[in-house]
N, C-alpha and C positions, 0 to 999 in steps of 0.2 A: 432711561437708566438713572441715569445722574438727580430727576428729579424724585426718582425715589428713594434714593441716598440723599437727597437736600431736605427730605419730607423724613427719615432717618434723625438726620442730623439734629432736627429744631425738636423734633420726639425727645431725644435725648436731652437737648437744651432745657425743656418745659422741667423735665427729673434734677437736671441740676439744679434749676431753680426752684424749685420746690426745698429741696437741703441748704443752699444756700440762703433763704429768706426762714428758714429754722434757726440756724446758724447768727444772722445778723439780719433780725424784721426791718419790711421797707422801711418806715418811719425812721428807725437809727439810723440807715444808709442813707435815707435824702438828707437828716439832721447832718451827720456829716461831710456831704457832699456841698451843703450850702452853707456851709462853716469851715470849709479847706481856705489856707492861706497862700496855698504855693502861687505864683504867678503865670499864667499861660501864655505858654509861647505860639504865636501865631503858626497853625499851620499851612495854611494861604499863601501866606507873605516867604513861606517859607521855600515854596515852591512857583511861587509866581515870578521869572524873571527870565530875560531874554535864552539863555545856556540850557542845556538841560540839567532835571533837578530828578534825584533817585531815593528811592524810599529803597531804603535796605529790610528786610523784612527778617524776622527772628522764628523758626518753625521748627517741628522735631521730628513731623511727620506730615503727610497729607493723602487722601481717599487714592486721589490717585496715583502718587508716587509710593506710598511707604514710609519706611522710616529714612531719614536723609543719613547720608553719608557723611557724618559730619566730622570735618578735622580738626578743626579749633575748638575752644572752648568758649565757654558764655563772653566772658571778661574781655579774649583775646578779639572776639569777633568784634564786640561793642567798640573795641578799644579802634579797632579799624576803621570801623564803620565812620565814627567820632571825627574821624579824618578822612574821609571821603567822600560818606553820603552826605543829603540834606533833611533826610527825618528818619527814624525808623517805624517799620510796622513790626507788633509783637501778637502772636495766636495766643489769643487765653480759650481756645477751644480744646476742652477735655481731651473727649473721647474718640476723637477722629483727629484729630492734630495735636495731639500730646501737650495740648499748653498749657497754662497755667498764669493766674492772677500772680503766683509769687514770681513768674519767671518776669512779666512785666515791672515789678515792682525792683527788683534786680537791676534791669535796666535801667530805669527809672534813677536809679543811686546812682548809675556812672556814664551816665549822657547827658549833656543840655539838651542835645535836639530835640525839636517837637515829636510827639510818641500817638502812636494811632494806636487803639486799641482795634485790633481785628479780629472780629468774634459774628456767631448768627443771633445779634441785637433782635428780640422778639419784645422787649419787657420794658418799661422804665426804671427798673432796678440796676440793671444793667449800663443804664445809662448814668446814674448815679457815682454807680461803682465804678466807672471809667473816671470820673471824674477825683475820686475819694484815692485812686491809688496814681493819680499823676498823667492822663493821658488829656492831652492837646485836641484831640481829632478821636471821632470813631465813626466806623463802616457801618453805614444802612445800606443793607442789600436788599434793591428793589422786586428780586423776583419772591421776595419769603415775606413779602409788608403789604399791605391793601393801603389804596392812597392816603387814607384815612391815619393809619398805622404810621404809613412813613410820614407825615405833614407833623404830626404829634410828635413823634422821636428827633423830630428835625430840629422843630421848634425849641423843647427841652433841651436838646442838648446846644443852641445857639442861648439859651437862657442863663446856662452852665459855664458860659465861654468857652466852648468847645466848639473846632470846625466842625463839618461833616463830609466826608467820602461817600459820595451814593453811588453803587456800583449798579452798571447796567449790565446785559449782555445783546441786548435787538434796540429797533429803533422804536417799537412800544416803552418798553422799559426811558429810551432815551426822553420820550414826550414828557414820561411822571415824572422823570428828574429834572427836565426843564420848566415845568411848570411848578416844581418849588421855586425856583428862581435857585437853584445849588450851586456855591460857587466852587465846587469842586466835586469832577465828575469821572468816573474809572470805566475802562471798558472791562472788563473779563472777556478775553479771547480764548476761554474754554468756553467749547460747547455743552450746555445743560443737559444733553442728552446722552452725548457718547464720549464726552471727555476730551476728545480732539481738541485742537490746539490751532485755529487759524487766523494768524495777527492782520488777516484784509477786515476778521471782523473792527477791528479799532480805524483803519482807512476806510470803511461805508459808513460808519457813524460820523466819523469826524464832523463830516460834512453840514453834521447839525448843530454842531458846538460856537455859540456864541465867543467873541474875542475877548473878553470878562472872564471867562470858565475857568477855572485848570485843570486844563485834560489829561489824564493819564491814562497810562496803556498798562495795563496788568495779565500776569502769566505769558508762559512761553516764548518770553527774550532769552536767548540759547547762543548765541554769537556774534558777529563782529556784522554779518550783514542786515542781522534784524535791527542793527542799532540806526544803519542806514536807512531800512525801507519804514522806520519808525519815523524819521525824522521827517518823511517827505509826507508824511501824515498830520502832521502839525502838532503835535503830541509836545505839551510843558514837559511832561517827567513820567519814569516810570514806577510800577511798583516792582522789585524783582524777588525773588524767594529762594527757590528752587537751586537754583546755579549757585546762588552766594553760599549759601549752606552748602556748597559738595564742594567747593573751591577751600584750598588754602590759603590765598590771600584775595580775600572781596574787595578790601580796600584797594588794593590794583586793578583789579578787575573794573571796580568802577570808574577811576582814574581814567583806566586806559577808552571806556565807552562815551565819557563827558568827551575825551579829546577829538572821539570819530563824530561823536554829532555835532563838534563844533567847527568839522573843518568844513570849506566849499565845496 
């Protein structure tokens, strides 16, 4: 199921890109992109350190939730975030997650954190353009790339000063991301098929993740006990989405889950 909504989704992508490169041709978006002054903030260094480190994520909607429940607003969320998390991730994915380039570029104006752009990266434009409106880091997702595809987008965007996030979901996918040498690696504990939600997927991977990495655990942290059986997984940091968006205050929220993986 899921991978034909993932096969959906990049359909859709190829149309946006097509209007978007009408809009502003590659050539202007690289010439821009390798002419930005702003300074990049490590996202590695950002997340690499003994406590846990949490990517608060920015989203309006998603395939398989909906639209979020959202109680704050843009400003109040960032403003939270700003004081609790340690990066945020923002969806500039149209059509299935209601994002938007201006909503990142928003953010962008009232965070230092380092900013992940989270999108389905098929194009070197993209990669550009991550770079041109202010993003630290973006998401190669290894089930939508051919080796070939992700080594290229890797590269460029390590060219760019930008990390990479390469998200897996099995221990195939885990091989290609290891054999870039990636220093930062995500599990997706949804399953590609049925959407299900099982965080042992990030505890059977672990097991492959070099001491270098930084691993994180993405989707389906829901409470106080997933923070626990997260931790026994060896997991740096997580991504979280879902919850922060339905929550009134995330910035507590995250507070209060740094304090549970850091007790004995």
């Amino acid at each position: 199921m899921f991978y034909m909504i993932l096969d959906v989704i990049v359909e859709d992508k190829k149309k946006r890109l097509i209007q978007a490169k009408e809009r502003l041709p590659l050539e202007r978006m690289k010439e821009l992109a390798l002419h930005c002054e702003r300074e990049p903030v490590s996202f590695y260094q950002a997340l690499k350190k003994p406590e846990l480190s949490i990517i608060g994520e920015f989203k309006k909607a998603s395939p398989s939730h909906g639209k979020m429940n959202n109680k704050v607003d843009l400003t109040e969320r960032i403003q939270q975030y700003n004081a609790s998390v340690d990066a945020i991730s923002c969806l500039t994915e149209e059509d299935h997650f209601l994002g938007s380039v201006e909503y990142f570029k928003k953010i962008r104006e009232i965070s230092p954190l380092p900013m992940l752009r989270k999108d389905f990266i098929i194009d070197p434009y993209q990669i550009y353009e991550a770079k041109v409106i202010g993003a630290d880091a973006i998401l190669l997702i290894a089930a939508i790339l051919t080796d070939r595809k992700l080594k290229l987008f890797y590269e460029l965007a390590s060219a760019l000063s930008m990390d990479v996030l390469v998200e897996v979901h099995d221990e195939e996918e885990m091989k290609r991301a290891l054999g870039l040498e990636a220093g930062i690696i995500g599990v997706n504990n949804r399953n590609l098929k049925d959407f299900t939600i099982d965080l042992h997927t990030t505890k059977r991977l672990s097991e492959m993740v070099p001491e270098d990495v930084v691993f994180l655990s993405e989707s389906g942290v829901e409470k106080d006990e997933d923070i626990v059986f997260l931790k026994g997984c060896k997991v740096d940091g997580l991504l979280i989405g879902t919850v922060f968006m339905e929550d009134e205050k995330p910035g507590e929220l995250a507070d209060k889950w740094k304090r549970i993986f850091s007790q004995d």
